[in-house]
C-alpha positions as a printed Julia matrix, in Angstrom:
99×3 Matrix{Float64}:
  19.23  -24.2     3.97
  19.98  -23.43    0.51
  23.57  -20.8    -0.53
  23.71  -18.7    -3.48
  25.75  -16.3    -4.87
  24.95  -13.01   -6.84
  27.46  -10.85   -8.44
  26.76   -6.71   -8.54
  28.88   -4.78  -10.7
  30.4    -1.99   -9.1
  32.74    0.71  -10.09
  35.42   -1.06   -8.51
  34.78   -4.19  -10.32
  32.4    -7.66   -9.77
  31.3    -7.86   -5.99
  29.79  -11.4    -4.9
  27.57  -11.66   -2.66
  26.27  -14.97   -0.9
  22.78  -15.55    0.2
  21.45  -18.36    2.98
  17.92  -19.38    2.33
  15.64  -20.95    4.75
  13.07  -23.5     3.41
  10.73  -20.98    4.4
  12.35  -17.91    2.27
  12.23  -20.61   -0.55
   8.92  -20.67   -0.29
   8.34  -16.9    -0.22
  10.68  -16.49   -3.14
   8.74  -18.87   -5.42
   5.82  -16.36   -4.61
   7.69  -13.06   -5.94
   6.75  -11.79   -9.37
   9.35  -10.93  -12.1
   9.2    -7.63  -12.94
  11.43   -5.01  -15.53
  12.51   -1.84  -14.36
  13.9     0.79  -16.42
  15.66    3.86  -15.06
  17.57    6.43  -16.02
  21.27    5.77  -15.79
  21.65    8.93  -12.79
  19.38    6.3   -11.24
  20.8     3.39  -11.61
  24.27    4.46  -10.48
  22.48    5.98   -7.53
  20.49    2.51   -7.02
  23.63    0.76   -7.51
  25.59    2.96   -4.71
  22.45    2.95   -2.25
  22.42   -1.18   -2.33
  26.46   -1.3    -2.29
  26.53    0.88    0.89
  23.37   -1.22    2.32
  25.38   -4.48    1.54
  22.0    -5.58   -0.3
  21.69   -6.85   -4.15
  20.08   -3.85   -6.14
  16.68   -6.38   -6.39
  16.58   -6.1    -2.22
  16.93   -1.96   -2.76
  14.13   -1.9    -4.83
  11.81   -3.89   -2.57
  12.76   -2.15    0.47
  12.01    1.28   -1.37
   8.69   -0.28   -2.66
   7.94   -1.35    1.23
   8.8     1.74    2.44
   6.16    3.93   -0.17
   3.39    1.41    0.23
   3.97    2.2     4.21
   3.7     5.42    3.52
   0.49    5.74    1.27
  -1.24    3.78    4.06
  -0.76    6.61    5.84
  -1.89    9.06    4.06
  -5.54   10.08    4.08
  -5.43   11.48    0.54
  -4.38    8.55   -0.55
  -6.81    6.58    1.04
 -10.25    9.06    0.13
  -8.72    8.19   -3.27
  -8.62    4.26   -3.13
 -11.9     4.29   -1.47
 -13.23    5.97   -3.91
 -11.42    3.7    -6.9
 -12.64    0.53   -4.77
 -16.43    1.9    -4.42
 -16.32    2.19   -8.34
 -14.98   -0.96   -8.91
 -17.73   -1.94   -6.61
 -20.26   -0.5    -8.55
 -18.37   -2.1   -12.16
 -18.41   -5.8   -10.47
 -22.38   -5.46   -9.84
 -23.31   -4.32  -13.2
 -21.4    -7.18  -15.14
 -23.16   -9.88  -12.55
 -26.03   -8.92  -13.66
């Protein structure tokens, strides 16, 4: 088990928060990709309330609303006639260049 600690500015000042890793969510965490995410401030302070209230570091927020689209393009059967078609055309793109 591995501790660390995050701090989250709020409006009422620094909050820390401390995390307990498993070996395991080590692991998983060396697997995530760094990413930058730019939002408008009215989203950000909304972001920042949302994880404050969910007692989760804005990074966690983010994922969580990332999980929760993905879900919900599976779904979807728009969505999916539209990444069948994308993947058939890749498809076709692959095949030409092995030849």
């Amino acid at each position: 088990m591995v501790s660390y600690n995050h701090d989250i500015l709020t409006q009422n000042g620094i909050r820390r928060y401390t995390n307990v890793l498993s070996s395991w969510e080590i692991s998983v965490a060396e697997q995530r990709k760094a990413m930058t995410l730019r939002l408008y401030d009215d989203q950000a302070d909304a972001l920042e309330m949302v994880a404050e209230v969910d007692g989760v570091s804005m990074s966690e927020a983010v994922r969580l609303a990332i999980e929760s689209h993905i879900e919900s393009r599976r779904s979807d059967p728009d969505f999916q006639g539209r990444l069948e078609a994308s993947m058939a055309r890749q498809r076709r793109i692959m095949e030409r260049l092995s030849e």
